[in-house]
TORLUMKOL-726656 format. One record per residue (C-alpha): residue in three letters; chain; x, y, z. Coordinates in pm, whole numbers, plus 50000, padded with zeros to 5 digits. Layout:
# residues N
- ALA	A	X	Y	Z
...
This chain:
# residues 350
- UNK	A	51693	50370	50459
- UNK	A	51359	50222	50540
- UNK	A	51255	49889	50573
- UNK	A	50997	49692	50389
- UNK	A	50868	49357	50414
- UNK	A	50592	49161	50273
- UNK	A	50447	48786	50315
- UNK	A	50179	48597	50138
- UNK	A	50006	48255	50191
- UNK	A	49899	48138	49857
- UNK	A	49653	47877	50008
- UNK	A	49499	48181	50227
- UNK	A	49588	48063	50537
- UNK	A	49561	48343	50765
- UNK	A	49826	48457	51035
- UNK	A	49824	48679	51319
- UNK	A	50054	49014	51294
- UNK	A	50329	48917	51568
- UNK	A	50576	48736	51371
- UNK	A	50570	49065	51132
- UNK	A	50602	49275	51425
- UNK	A	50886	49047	51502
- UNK	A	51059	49070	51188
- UNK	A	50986	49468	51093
- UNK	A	51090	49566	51451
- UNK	A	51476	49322	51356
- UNK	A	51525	49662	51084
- UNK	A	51472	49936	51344
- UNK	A	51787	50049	51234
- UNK	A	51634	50181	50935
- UNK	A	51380	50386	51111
- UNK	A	51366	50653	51309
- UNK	A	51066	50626	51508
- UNK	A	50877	50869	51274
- UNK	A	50644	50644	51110
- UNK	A	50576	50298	51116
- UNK	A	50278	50055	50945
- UNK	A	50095	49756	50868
- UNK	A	49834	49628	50642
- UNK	A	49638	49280	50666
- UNK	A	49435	49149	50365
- UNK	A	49195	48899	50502
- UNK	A	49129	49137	50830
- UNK	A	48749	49140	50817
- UNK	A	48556	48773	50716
- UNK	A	48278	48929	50852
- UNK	A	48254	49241	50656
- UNK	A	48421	49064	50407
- UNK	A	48201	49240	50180
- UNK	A	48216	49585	50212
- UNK	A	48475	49872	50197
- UNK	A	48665	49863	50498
- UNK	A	48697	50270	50496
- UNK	A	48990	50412	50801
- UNK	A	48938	50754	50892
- UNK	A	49216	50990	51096
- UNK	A	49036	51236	51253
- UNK	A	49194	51567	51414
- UNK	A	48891	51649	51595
- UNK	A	48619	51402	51561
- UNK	A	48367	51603	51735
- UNK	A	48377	51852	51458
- UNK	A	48430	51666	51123
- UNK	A	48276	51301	51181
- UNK	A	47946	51461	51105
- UNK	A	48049	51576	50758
- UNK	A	48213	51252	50644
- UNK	A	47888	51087	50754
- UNK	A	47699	51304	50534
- UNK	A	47974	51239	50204
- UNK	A	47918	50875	50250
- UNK	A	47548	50872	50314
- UNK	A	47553	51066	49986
- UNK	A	47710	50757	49803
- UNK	A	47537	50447	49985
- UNK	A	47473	50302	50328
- UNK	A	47708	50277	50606
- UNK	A	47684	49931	50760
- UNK	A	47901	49948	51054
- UNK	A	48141	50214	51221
- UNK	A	48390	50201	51527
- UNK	A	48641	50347	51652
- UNK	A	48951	50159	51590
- UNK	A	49050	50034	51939
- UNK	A	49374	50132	52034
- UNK	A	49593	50064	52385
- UNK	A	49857	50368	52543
- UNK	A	50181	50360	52414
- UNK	A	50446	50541	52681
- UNK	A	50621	50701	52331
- UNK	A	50311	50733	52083
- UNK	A	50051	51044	52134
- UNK	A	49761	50955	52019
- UNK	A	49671	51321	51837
- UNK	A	49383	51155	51593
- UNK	A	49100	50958	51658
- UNK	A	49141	50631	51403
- UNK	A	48777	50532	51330
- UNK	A	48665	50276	51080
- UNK	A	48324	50230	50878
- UNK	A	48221	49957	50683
- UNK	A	48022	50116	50348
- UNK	A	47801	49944	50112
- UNK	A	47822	50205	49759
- UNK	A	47495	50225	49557
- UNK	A	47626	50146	49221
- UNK	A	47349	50284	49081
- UNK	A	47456	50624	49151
- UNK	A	47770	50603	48910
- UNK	A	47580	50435	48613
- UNK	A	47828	50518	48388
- UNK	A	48121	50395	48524
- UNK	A	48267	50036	48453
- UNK	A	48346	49950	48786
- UNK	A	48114	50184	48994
- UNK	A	48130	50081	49340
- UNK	A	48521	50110	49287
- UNK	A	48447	50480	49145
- UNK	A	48228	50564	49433
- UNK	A	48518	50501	49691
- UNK	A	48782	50637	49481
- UNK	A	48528	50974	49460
- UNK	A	48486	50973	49791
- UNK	A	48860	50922	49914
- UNK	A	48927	51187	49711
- UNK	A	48689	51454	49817
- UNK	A	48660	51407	50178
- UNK	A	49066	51388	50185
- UNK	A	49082	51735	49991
- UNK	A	48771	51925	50077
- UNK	A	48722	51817	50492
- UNK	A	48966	51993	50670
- UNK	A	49089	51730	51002
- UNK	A	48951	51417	50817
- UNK	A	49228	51172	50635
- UNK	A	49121	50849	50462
- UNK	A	49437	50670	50461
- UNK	A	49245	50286	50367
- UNK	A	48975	50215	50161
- UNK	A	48953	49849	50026
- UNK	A	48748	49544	50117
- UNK	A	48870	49313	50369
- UNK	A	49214	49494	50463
- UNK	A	49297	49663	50798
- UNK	A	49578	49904	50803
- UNK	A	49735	50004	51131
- UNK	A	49995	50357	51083
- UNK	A	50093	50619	51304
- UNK	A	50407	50820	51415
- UNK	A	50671	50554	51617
- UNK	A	50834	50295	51620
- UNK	A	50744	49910	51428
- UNK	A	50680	49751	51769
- UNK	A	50537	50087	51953
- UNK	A	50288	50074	51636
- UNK	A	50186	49713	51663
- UNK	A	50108	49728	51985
- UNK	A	49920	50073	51969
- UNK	A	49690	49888	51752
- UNK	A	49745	49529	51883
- UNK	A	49796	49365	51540
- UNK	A	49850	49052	51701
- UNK	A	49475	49052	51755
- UNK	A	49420	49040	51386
- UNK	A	49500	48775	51135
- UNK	A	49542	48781	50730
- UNK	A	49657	48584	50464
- UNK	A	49921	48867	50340
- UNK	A	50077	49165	50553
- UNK	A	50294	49384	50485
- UNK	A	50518	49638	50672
- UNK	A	50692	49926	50721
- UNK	A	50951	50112	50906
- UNK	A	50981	50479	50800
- UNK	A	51306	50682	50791
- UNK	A	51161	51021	50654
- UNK	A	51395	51235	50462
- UNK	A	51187	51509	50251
- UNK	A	50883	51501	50522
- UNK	A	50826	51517	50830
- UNK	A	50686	51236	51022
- UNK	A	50322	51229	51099
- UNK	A	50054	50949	51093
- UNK	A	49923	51046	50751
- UNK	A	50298	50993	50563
- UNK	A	50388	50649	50757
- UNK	A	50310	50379	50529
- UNK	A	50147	50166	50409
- UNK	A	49910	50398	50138
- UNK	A	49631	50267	50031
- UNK	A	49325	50335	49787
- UNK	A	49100	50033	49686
- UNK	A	49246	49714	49690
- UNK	A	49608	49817	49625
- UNK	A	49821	49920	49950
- UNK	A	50208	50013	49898
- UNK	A	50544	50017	50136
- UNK	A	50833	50189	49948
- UNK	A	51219	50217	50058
- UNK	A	51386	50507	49847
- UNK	A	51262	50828	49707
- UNK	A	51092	50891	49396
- UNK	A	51247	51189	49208
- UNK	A	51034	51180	48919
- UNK	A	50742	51248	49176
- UNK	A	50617	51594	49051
- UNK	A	50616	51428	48673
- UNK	A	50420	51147	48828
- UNK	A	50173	51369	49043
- UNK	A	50046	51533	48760
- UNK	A	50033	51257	48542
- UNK	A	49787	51111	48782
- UNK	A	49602	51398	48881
- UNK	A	49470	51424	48534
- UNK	A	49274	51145	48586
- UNK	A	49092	51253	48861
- UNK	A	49333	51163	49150
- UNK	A	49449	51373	49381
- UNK	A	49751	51335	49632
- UNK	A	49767	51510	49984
- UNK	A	49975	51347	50206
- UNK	A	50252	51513	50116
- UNK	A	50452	51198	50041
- UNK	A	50626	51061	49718
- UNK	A	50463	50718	49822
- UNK	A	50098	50808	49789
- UNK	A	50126	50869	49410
- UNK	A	50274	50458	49357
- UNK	A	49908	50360	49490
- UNK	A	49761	50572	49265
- UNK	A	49933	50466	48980
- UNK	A	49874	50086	49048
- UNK	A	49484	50148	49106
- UNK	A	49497	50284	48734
- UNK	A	49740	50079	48567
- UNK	A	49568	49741	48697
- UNK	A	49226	49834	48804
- UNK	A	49164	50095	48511
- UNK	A	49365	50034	48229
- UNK	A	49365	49641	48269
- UNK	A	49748	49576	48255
- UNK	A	49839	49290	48393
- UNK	A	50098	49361	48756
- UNK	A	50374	49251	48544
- UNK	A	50302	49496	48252
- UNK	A	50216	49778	48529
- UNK	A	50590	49729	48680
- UNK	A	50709	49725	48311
- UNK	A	50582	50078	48292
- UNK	A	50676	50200	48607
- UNK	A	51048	50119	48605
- UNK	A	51101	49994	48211
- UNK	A	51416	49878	48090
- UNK	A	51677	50157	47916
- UNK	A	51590	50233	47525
- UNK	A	51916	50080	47445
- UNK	A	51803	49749	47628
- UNK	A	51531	49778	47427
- UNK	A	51704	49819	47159
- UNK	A	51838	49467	47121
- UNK	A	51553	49271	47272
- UNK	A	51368	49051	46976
- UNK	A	51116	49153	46758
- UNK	A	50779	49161	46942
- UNK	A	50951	49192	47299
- UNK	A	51076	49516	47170
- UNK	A	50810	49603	47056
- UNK	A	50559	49546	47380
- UNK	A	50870	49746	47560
- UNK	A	50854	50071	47328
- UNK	A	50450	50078	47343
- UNK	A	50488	50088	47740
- UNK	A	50712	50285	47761
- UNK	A	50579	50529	47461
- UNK	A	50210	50563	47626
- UNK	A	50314	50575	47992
- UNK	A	50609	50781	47957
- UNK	A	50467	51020	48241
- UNK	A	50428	50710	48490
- UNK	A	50802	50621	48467
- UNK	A	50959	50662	48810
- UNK	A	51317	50764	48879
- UNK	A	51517	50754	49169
- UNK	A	51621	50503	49417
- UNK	A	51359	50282	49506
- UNK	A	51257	49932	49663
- UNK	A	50873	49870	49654
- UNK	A	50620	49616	49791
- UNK	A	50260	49616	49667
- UNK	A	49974	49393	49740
- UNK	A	49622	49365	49591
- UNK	A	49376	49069	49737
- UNK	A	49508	48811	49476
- UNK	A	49876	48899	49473
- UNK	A	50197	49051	49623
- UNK	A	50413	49210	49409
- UNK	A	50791	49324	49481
- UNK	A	51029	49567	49252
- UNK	A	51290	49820	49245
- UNK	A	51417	50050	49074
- UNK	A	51603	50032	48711
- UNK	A	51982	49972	48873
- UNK	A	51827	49875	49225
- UNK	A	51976	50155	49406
- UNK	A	51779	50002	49741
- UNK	A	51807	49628	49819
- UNK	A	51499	49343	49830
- UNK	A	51547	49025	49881
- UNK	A	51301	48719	49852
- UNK	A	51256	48374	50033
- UNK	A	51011	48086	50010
- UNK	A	50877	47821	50234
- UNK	A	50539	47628	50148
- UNK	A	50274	47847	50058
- UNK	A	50423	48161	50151
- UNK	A	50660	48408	49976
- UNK	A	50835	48665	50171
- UNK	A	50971	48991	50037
- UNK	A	51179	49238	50235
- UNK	A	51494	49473	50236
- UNK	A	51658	49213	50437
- UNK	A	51696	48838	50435
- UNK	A	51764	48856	50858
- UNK	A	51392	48993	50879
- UNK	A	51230	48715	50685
- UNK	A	51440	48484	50897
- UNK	A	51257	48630	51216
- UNK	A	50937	48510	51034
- UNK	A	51058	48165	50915
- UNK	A	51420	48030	51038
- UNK	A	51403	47754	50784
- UNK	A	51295	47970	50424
- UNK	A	51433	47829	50138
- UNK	A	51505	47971	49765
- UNK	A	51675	48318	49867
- UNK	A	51691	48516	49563
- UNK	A	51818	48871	49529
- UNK	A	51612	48981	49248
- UNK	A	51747	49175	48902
- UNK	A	51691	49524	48858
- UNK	A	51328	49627	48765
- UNK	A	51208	49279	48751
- UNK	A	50859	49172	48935
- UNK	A	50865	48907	49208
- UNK	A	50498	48789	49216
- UNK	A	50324	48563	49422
- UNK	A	49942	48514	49370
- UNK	A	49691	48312	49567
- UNK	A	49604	47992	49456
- UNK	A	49316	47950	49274
């Protein structure tokens, strides 16, 4: 169940969130009104600069003040509002979305390679385990995400995401099967600049949780989902592997395809899948991921869940179904159903 659906515009040309509230809303049937999502990367010219840091808040009155003191701890906070929303007859509004734009001090992470990254990873992490009624669900520059307990069309209009424009969105309608629905476990996740809708389950999940907890992650939103973010943000961001090597690790090809690729290709193969054995990921599974410079789309090692991709100009879509992407652009060309475990990537132009 589920359905995903992805678009970029290579040349950055930005677009408004109604056709994708079009197209997500054609898969209702793989909802069930428990969750439903959007990110836009491009959201914020203005800020354009800063962490673009979402908060849920259970009671804002009584926990705003402490994750005003975390981040004043780790640099300045430029700009804060409340995330306007408008009443939905079906959606109750039980948290308070609030979003503050935050400037880290880099020099309070001299160490670190990439320390204004580390700062907002730090403080996802503790504020999301250690501030009881406080949720960071988005924390990179320039992206707005939009989640909360409905339906695709309820959602986008909670939020208005027709209001906003980006050069790639992505979206999600949520069909939960191990969880129950709340605003924290609709998709998309998020953490830094990578955000993640998924279709399937991931069985390997406890393998994979702890795997990334021992780097200094920590996953509480109860969801299978939130650990693919995590493992992107560390493949890519931290390790340096290229998207196409991170998907490589994440859903590999069998030992005995290995086994008779040539030489060096075997090679690469058995060193992936040798040092990130623990960041494999079984199970049925259809994912889109997108980082400011790319949109990547995958499944899992027999594609148990379906994605299908479609081209016209500039843009590449990727969804679990080719009727969505037509909602977005009657006339896309090049429909491809893509192999198991292989990477559809489109990047920006540059």
């Amino acid at each position: 169940m589920c359905g995903i659906i992805g678009v970029i515009d290579r040349s950055k040309e930005r677009m408004d969130g109604q056709a994708i509230r079009s197209a997500l809303s054609m898969m209702d049937e793989r909802g069930s009104g428990e969750g439903a999502g959007y990110v836009a990367y491009g959201a914020f010219p203005e800020f354009a600069d800063y962490y673009a840091i979402h908060v849920f808040f259970d009671a804002i009155h009584e926990t705003k003040a402490a994750v005003d003191e975390e981040l004043s701890k780790w640099g300045t906070i430029v700009h804060e509002e409340e995330i306007p929303t408008f009443e939905q007859p079906n959606i109750r509004k039980i948290h308070t979305p609030w979003r503050y734009f935050f400037q880290p001090d880099a020099r309070l992470m001299p160490r670190s390679t990439t320390p204004e990254d580390d700062i907002v990873m730090h403080v996802v992490m503790k504020v999301n385990t250690s501030i009881p009624g406080a949720l960071v669900y988005a924390s990179g520059k320039n992206i707005a995400i939009f989640k909360a307990s409905g339906w695709p069309e309820e959602v986008a209009d909670f939020y208005r995401i027709q209001d906003y424009k980006g050069y790639i969105w992505l979206g999600h309608n949520r069909y939960p099967t191990n969880t129950p629905g709340w605003w924290g476990g609709a998709h998309p996740f998020n953490l830094l600049h990578w955000s993640v809708v998924h279709n399937g389950e991931i069985t390997s999940y406890g393998t994979n949780r702890r795997y990334i907890e021992s780097y200094g992650y920590r996953c509480s939103m109860f969801t299978d989902t939130e650990v693919v973010a995590y493992l992107f943000d560390l493949l890519v961001r931290r390790h340096h592997l290229a998207p196409e090597l991170a998907v490589r690790a994440l859903a590999p090809p069998f030992w005995d395809e290995i086994d008779r690729m040539p030489g060096r290709e075997a090679h690469l193969n058995r060193a992936i899948r040798l040092t990130y054995g623990p960041a494999l990921m079984n199970g049925p599974f259809a994912i889109v991921v997108a980082n400011p410079d790319a949109i990547v789309g995958f499944t899992d090692r027999i594609k148990l869940r379906p994605l299908v991709t479609g081209t016209m100009g500039p843009r590449l879509y990727i969804s679990s179904e080719e009727a969505a992407i037509r909602v977005m652009e009657p006339d896309v060309g090049d429909i491809i159903m893509p192999r198991a475990g292989e990477p559809v990537i489109g990047r920006v132009y540059t």
